[in-house]
DRENTORKOL-3810 file (N, C-alpha, C; in nm, 4 decimals):
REM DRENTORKOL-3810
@n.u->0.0852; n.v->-0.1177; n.w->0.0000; ca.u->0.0000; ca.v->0.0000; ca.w->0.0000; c.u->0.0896; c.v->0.1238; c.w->0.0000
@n.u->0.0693; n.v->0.2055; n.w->-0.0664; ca.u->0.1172; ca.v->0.3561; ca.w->-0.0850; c.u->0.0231; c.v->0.4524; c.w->-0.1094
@n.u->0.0541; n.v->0.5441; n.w->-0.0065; ca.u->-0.0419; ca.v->0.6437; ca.w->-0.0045; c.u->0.0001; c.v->0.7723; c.w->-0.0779
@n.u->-0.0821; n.v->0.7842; n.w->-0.1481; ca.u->-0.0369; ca.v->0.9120; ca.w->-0.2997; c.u->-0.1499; c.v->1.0201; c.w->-0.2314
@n.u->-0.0715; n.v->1.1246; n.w->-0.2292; ca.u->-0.1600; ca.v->1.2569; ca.w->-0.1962; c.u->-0.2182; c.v->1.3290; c.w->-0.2804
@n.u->-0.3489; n.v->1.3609; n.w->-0.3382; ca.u->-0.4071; ca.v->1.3936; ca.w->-0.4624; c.u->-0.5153; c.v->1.5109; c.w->-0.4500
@n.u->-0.5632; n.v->1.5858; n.w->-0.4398; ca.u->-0.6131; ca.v->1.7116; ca.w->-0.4578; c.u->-0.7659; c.v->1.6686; c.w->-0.5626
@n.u->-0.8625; n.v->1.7341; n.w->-0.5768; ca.u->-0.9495; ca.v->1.7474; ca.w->-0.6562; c.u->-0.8672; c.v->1.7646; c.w->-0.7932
@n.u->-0.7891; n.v->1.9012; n.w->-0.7981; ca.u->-0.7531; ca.v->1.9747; ca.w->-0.9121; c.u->-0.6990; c.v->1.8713; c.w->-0.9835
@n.u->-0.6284; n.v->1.7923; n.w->-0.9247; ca.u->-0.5355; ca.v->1.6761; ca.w->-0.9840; c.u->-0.6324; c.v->1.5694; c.w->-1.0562
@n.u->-0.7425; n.v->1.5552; n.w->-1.0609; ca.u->-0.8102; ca.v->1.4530; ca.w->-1.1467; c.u->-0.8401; c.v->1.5150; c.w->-1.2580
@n.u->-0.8799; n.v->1.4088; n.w->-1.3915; ca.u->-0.8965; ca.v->1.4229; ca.w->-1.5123; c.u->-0.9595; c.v->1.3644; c.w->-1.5342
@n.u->-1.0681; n.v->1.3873; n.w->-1.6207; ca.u->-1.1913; ca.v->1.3247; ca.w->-1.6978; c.u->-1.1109; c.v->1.1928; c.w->-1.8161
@n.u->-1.1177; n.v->1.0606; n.w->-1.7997; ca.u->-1.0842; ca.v->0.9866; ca.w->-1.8862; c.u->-0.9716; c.v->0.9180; c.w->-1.8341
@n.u->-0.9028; n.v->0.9812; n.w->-1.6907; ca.u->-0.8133; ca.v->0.9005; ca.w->-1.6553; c.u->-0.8500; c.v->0.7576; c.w->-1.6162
@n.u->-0.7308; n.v->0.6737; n.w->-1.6806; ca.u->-0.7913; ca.v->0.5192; ca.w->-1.6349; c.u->-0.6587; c.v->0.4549; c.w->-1.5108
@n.u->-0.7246; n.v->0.3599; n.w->-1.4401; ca.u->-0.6110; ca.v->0.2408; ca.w->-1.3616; c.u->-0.6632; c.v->0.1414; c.w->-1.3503
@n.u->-0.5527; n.v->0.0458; n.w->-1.3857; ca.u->-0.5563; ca.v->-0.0714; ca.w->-1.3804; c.u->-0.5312; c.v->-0.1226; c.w->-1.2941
@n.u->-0.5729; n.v->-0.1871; n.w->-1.2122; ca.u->-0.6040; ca.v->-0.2399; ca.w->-1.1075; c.u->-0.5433; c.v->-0.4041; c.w->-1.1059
@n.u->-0.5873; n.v->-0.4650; n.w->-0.9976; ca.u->-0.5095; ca.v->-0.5944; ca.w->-0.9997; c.u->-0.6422; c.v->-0.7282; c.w->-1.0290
@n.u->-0.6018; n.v->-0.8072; n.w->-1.0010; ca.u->-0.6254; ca.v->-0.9277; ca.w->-1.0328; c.u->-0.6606; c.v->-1.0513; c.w->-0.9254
@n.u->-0.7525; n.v->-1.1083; n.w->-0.9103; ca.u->-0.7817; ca.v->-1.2685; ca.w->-0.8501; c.u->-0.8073; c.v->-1.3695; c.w->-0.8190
@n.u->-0.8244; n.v->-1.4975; n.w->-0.8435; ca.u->-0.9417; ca.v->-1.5910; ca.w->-0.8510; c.u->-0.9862; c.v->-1.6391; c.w->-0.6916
@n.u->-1.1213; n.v->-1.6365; n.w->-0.7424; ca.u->-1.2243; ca.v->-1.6553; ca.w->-0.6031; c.u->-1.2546; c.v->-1.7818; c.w->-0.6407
@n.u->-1.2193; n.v->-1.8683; n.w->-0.4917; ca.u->-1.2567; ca.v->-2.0636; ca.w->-0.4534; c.u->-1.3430; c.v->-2.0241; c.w->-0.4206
@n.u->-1.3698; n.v->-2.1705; n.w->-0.3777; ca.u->-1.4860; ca.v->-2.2295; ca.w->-0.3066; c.u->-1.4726; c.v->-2.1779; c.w->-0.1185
@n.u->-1.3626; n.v->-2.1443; n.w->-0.1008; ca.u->-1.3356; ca.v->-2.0972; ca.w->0.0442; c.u->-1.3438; c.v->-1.9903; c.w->0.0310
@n.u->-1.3484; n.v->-1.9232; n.w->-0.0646; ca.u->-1.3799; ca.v->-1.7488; ca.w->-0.0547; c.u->-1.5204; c.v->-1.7647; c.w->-0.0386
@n.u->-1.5908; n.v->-1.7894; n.w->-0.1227; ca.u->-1.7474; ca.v->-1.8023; ca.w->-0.1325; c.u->-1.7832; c.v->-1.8881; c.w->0.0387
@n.u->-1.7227; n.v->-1.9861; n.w->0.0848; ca.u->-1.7680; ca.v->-2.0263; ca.w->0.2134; c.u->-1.7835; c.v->-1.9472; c.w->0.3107
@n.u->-1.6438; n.v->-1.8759; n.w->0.3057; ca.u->-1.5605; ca.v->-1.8149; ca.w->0.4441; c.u->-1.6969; c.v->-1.6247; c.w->0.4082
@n.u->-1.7213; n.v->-1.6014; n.w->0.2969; ca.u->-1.8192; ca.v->-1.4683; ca.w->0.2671; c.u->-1.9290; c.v->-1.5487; c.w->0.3460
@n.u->-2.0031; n.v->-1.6292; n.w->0.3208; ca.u->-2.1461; ca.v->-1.6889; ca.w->0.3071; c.u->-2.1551; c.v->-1.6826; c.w->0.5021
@n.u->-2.0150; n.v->-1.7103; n.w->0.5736; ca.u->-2.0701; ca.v->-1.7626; ca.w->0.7263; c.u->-2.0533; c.v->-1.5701; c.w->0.7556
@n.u->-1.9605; n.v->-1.5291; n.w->0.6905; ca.u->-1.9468; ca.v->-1.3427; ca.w->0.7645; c.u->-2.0905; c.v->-1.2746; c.w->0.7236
@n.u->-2.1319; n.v->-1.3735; n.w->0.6508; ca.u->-2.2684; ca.v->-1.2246; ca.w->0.6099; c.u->-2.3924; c.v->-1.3001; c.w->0.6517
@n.u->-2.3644; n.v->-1.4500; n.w->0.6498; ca.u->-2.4916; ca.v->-1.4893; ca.w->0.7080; c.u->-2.6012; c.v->-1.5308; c.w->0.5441
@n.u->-2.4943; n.v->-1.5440; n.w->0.4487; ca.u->-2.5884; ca.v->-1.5854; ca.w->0.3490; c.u->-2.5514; c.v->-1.6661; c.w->0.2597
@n.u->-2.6901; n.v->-1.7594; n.w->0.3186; ca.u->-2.6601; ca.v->-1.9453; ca.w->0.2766; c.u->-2.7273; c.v->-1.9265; c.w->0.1859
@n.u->-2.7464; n.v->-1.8925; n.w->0.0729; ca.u->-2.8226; ca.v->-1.9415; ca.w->-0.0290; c.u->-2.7579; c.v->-2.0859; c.w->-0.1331
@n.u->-2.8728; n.v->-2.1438; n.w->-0.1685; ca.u->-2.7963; ca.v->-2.2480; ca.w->-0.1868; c.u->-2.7211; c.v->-2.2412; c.w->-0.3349
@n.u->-2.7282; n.v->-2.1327; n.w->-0.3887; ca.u->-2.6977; ca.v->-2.0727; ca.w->-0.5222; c.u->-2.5323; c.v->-2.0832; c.w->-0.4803
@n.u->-2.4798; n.v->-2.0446; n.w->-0.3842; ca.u->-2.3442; ca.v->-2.0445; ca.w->-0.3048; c.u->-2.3312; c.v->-2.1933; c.w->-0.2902
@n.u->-2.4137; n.v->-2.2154; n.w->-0.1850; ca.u->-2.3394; ca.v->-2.3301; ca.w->-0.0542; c.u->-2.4135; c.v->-2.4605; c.w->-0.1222
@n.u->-2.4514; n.v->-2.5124; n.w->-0.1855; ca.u->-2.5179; ca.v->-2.6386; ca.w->-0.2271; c.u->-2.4699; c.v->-2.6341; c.w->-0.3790
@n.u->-2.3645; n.v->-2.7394; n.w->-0.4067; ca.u->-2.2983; ca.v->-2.7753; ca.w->-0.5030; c.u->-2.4147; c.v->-2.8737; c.w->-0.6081
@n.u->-2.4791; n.v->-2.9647; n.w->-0.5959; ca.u->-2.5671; ca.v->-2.9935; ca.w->-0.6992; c.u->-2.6793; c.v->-2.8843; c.w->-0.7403
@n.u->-2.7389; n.v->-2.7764; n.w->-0.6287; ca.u->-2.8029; ca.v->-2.6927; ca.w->-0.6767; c.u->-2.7394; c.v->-2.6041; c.w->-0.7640
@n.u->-2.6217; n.v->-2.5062; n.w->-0.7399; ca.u->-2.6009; ca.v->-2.4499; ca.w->-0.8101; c.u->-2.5519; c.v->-2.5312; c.w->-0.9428
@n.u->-2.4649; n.v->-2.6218; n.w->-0.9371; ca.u->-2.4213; ca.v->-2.6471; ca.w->-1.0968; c.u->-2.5741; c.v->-2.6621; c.w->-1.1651
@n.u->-2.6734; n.v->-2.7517; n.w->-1.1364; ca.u->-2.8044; ca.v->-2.7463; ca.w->-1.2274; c.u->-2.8661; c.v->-2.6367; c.w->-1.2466
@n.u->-2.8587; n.v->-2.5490; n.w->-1.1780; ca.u->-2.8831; ca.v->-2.3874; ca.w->-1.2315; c.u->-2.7956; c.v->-2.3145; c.w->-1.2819
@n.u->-2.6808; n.v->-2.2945; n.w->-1.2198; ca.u->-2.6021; ca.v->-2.2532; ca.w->-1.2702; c.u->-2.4594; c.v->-2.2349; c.w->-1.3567
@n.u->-2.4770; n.v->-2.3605; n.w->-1.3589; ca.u->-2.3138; ca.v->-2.4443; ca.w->-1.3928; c.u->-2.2175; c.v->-2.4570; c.w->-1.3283
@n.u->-2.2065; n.v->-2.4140; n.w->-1.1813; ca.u->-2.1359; ca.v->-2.3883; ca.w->-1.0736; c.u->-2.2013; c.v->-2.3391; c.w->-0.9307
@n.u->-2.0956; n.v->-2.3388; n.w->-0.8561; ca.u->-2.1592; ca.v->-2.2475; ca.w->-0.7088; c.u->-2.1157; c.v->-2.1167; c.w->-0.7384
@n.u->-2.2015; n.v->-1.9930; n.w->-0.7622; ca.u->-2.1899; ca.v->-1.8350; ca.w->-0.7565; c.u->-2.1062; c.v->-1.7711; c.w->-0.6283
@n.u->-2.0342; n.v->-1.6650; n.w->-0.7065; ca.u->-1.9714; ca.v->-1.5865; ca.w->-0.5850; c.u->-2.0704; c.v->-1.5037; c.w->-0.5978
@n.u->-2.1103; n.v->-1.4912; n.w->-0.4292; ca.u->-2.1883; ca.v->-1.3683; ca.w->-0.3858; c.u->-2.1630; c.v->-1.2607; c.w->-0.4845
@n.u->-2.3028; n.v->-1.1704; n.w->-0.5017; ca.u->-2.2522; ca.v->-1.0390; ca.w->-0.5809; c.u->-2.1409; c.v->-0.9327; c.w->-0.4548
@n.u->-2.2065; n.v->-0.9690; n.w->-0.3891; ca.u->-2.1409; ca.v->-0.8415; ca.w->-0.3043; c.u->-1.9776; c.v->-0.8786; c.w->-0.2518
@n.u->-1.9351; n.v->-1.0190; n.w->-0.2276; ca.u->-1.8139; ca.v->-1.0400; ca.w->-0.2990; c.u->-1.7223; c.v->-0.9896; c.w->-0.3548
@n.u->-1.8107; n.v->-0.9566; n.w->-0.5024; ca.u->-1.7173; ca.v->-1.0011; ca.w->-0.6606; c.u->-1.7157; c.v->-0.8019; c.w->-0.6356
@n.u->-1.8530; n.v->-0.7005; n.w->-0.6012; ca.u->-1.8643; ca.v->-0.5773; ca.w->-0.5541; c.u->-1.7000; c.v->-0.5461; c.w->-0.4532
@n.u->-1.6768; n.v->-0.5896; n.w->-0.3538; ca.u->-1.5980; ca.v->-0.5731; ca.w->-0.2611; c.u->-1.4672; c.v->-0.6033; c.w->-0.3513
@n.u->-1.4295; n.v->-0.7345; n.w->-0.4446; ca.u->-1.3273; ca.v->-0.7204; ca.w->-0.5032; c.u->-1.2694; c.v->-0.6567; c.w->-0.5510
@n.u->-1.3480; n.v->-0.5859; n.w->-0.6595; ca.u->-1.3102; ca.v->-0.4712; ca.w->-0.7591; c.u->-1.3262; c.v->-0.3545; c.w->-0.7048
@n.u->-1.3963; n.v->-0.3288; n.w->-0.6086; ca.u->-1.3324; ca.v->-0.1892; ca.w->-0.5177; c.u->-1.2061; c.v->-0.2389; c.w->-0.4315
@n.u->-1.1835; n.v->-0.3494; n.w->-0.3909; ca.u->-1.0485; ca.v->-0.3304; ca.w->-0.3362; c.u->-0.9067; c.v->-0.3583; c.w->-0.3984
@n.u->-0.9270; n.v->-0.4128; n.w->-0.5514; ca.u->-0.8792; ca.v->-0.4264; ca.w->-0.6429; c.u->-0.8538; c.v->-0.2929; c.w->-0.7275
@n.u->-0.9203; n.v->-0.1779; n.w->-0.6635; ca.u->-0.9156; ca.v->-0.0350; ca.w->-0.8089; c.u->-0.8483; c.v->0.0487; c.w->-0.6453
@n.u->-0.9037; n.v->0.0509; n.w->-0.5111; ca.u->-0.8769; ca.v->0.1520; ca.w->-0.4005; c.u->-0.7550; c.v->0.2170; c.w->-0.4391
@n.u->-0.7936; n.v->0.3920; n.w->-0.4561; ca.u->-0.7193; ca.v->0.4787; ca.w->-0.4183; c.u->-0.5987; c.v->0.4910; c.w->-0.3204
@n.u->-0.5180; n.v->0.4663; n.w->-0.2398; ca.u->-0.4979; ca.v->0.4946; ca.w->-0.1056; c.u->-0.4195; c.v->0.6338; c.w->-0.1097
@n.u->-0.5389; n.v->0.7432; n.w->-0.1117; ca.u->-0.5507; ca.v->0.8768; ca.w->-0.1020; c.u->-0.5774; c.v->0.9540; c.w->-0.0078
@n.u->-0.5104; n.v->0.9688; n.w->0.1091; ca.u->-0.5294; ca.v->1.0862; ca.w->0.2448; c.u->-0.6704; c.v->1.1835; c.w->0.2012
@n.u->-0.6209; n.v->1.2376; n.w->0.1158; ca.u->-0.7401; ca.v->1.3253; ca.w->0.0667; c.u->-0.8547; c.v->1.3384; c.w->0.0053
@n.u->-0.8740; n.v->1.1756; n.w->0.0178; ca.u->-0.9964; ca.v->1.1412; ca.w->-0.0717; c.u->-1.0703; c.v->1.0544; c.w->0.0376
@n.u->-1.1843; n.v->1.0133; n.w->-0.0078; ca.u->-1.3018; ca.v->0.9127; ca.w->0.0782; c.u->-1.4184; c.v->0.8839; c.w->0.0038
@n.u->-1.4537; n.v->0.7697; n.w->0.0310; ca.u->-1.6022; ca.v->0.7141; ca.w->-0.0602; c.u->-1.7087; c.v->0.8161; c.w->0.0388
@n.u->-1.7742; n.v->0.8807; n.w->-0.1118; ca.u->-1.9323; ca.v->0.9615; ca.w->-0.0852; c.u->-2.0341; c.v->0.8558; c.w->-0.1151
@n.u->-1.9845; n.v->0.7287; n.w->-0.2341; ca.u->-2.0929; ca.v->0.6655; ca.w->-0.2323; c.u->-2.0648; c.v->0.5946; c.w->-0.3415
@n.u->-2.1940; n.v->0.5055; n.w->-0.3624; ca.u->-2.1842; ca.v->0.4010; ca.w->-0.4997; c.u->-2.3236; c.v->0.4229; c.w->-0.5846
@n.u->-2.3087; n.v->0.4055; n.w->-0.6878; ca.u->-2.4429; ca.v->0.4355; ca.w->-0.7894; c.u->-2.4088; c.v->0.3157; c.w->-0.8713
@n.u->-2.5424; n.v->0.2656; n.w->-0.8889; ca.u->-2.5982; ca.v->0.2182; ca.w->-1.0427; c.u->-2.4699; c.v->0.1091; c.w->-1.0402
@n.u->-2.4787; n.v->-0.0091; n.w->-0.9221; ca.u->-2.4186; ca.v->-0.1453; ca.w->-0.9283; c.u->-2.4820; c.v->-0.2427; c.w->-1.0384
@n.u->-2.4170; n.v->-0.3020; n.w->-1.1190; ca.u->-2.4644; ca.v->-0.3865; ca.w->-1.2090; c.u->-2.3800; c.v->-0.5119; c.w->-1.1922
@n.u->-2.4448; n.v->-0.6832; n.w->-1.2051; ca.u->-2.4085; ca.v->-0.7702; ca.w->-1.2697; c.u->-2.4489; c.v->-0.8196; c.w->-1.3685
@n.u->-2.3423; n.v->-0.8086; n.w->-1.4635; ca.u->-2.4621; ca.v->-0.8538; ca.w->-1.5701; c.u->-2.3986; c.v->-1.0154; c.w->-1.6526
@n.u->-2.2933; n.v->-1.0734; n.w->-1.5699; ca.u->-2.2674; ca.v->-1.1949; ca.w->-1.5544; c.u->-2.2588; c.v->-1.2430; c.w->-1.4030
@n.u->-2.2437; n.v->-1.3845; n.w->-1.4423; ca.u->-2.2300; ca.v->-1.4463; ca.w->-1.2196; c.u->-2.0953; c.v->-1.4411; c.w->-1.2974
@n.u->-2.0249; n.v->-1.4778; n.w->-1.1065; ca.u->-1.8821; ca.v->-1.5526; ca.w->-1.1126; c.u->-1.8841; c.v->-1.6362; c.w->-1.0748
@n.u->-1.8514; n.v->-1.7109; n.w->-1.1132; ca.u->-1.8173; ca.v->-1.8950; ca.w->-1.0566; c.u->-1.7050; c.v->-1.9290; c.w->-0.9684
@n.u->-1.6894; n.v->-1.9913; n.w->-0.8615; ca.u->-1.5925; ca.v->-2.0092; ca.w->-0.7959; c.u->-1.4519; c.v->-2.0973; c.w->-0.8984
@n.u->-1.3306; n.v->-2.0385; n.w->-0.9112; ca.u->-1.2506; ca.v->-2.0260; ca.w->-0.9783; c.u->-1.2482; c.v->-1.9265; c.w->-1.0993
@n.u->-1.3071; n.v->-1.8767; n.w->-1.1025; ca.u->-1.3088; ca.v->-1.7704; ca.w->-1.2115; c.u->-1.2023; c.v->-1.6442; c.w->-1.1425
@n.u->-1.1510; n.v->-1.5802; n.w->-1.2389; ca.u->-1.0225; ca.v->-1.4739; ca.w->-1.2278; c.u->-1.1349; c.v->-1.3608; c.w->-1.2581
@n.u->-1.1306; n.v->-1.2491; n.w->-1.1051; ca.u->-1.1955; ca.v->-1.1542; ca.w->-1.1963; c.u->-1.1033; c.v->-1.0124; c.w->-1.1284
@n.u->-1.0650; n.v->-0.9521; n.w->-1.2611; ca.u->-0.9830; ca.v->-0.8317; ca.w->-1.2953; c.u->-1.0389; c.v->-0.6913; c.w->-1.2672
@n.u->-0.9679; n.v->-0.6098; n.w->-1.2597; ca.u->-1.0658; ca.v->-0.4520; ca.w->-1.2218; c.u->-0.9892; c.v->-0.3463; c.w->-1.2970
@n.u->-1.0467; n.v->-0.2409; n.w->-1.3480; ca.u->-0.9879; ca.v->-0.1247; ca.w->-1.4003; c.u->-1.1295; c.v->-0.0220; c.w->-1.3539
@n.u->-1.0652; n.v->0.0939; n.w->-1.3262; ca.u->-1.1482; ca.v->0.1954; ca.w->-1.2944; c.u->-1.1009; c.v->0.3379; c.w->-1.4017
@n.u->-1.2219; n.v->0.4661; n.w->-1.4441; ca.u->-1.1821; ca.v->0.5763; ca.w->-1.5279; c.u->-1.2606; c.v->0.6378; c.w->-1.4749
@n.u->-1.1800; n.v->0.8111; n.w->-1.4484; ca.u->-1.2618; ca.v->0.8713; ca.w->-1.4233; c.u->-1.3509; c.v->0.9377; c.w->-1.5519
@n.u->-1.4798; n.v->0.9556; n.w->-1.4749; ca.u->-1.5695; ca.v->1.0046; ca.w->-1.5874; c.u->-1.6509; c.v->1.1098; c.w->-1.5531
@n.u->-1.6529; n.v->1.2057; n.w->-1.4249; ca.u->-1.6933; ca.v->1.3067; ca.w->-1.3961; c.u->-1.6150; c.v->1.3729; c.w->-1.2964
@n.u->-1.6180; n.v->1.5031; n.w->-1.2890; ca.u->-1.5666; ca.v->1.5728; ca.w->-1.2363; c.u->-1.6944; c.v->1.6953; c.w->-1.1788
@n.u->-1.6750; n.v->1.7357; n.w->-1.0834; ca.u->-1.8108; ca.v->1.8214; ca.w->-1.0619; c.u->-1.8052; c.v->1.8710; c.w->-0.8656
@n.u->-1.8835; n.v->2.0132; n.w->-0.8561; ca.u->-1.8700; ca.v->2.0363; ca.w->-0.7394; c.u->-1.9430; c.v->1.9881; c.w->-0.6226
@n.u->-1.9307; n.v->2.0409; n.w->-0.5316; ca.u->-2.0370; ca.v->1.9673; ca.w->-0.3959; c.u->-2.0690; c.v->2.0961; c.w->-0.3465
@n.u->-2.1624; n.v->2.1032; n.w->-0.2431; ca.u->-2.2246; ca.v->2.2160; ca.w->-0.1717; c.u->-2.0925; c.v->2.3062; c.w->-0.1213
@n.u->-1.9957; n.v->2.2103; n.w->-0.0280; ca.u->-1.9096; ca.v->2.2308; ca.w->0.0534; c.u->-1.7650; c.v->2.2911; c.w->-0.0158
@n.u->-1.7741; n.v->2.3850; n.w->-0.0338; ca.u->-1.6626; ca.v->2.4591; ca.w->-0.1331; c.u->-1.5468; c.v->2.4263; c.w->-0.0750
@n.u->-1.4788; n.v->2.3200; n.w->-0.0074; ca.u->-1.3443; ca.v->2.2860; ca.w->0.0179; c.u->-1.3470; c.v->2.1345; c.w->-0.0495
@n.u->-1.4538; n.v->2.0938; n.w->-0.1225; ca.u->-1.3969; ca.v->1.9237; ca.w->-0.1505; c.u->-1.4778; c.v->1.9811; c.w->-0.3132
@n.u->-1.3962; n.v->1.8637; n.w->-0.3898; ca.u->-1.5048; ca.v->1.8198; ca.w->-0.4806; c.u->-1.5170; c.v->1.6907; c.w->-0.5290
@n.u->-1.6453; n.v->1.6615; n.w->-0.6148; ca.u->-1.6733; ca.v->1.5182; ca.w->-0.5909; c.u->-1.6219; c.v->1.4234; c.w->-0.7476
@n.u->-1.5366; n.v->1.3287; n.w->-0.7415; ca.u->-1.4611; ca.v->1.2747; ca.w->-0.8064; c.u->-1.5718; c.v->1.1630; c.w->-0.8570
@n.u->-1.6317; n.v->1.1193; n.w->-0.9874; ca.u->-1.6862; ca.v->0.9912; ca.w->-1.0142; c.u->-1.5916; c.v->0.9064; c.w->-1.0978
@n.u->-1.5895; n.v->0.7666; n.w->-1.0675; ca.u->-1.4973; ca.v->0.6831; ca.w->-1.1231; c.u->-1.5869; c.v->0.6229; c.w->-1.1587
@n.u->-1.6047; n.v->0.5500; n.w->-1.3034; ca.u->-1.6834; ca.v->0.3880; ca.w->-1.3424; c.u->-1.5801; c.v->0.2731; c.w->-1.3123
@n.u->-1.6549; n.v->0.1829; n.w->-1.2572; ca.u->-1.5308; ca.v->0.0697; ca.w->-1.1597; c.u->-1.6110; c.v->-0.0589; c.w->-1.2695
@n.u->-1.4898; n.v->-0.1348; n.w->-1.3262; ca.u->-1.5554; ca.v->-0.2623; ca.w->-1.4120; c.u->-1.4947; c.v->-0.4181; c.w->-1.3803
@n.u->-1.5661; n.v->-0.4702; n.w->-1.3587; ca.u->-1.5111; ca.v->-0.6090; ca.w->-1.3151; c.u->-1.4927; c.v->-0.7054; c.w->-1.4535
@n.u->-1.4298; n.v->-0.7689; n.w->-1.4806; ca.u->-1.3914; ca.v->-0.8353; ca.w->-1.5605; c.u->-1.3518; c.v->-1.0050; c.w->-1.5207
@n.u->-1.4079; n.v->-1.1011; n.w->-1.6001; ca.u->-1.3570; ca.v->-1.2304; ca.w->-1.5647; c.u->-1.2466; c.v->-1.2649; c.w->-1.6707
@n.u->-1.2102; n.v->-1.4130; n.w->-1.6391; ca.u->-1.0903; ca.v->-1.4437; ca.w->-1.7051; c.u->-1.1182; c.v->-1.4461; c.w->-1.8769
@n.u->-1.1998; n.v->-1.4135; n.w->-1.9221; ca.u->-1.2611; ca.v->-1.4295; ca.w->-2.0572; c.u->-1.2970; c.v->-1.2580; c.w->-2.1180
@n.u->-1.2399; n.v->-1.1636; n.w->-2.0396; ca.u->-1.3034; ca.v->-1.0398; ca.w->-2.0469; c.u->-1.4092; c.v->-1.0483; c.w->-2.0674
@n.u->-1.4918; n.v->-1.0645; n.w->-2.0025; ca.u->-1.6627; ca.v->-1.0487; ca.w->-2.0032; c.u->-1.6507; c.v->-0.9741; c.w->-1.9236
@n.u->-1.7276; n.v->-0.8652; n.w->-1.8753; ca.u->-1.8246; ca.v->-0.7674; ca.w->-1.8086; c.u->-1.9042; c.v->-0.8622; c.w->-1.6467
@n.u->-1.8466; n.v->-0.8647; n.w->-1.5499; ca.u->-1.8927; ca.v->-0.9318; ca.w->-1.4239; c.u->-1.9518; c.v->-0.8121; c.w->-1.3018
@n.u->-1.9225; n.v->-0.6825; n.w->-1.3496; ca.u->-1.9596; ca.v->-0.5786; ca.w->-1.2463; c.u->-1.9627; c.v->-0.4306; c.w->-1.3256
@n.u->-2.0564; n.v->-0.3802; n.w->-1.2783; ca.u->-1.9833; ca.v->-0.2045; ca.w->-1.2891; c.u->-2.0613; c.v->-0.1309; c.w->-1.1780
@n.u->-2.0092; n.v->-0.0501; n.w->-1.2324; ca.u->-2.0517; ca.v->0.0510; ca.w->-1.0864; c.u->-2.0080; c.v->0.1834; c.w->-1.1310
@n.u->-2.0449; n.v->0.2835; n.w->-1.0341; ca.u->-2.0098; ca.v->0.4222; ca.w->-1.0391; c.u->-1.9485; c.v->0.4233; c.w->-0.8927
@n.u->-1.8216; n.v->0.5139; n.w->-0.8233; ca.u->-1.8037; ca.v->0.5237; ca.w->-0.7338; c.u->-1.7445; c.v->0.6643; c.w->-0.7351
@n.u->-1.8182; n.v->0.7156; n.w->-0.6427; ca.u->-1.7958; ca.v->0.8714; ca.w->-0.6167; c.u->-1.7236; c.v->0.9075; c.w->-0.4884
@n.u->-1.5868; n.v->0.9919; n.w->-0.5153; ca.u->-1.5216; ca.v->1.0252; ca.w->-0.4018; c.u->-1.5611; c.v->1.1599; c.w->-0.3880
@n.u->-1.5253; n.v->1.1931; n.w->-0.2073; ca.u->-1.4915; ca.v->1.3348; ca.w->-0.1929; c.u->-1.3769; c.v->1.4046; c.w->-0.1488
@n.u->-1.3110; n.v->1.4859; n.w->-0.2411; ca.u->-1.1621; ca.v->1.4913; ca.w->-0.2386; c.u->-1.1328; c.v->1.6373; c.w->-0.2374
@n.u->-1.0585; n.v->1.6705; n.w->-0.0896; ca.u->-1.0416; ca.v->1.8012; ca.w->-0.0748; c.u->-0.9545; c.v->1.8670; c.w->-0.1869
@n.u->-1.0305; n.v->2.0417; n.w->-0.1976; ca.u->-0.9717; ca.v->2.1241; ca.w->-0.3433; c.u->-0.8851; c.v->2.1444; c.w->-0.2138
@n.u->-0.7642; n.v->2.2092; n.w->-0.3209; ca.u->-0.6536; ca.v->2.2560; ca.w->-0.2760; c.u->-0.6987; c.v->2.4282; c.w->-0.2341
@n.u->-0.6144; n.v->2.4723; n.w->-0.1556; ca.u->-0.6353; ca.v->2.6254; ca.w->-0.0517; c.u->-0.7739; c.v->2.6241; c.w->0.0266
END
């Protein structure tokens, strides 16, 4: 982890990062399912999910948590205001590799004339580049003076 000190002024519309990389087991999906308390059998029941699904599913909120901690800033001067407009529009399967890149795509003010609010589109990707997540994630990142 390295913490980069960054200012509002310092972002750009179109900037992209590439982010890292990981494949999620069957112990990721276990070890999520007992912390959150959710047994669905889409997860935890191996003949159910493969006949529905061809596999046991990683939780969405999971594969969500990956690719934000797979794209995270580690910016003093920045902080999550929030998330918009989460999409899956594939599952992940336990062993599947899923990748993250984030761009910024808005720039814009807030009430509070010392921050302004940074939007990033955050995209999850599996080992096949398919589309497994997106999202909008909006920081608030103090202007400089």
């Amino acid at each position: 982890m390295r913490l980069v000190e960054r200012f509002f002024e310092d972002y750009t519309v179109g900037e992209a990062q590439e982010g890292g990389s990981r494949t999620l087991d069957q112990s990721d999906i276990s070890t999520f399912a007992g912390l959150t308390m959710d047994f669905h059998p889409a997860h935890t029941n191996r003949a159910f999910a493969e006949e529905r699904f061809g596999g046991r599913l990683v939780h969405g909120v999971l594969t969500f948590g990956l690719v934000v901690g797979l794209t995270v800033e580690y910016n003093p001067r920045a902080v999550a205001y929030g998330y918009e407009r989460i999409r899956f529009p594939r599952p992940v399967l336990a062993g599947d590799t899923v990748s993250a890149s984030s761009v910024v795509t808005e720039l814009r003010e807030h009430r509070r004339p010392g921050i302004g609010l940074v939007t990033k589109q955050y995209t999850g990707t599996n080992q096949d580049g398919e589309t497994v997540l997106s999202c909008l994630h909006i920081l608030a990142v103090d202007r400089r003076g």
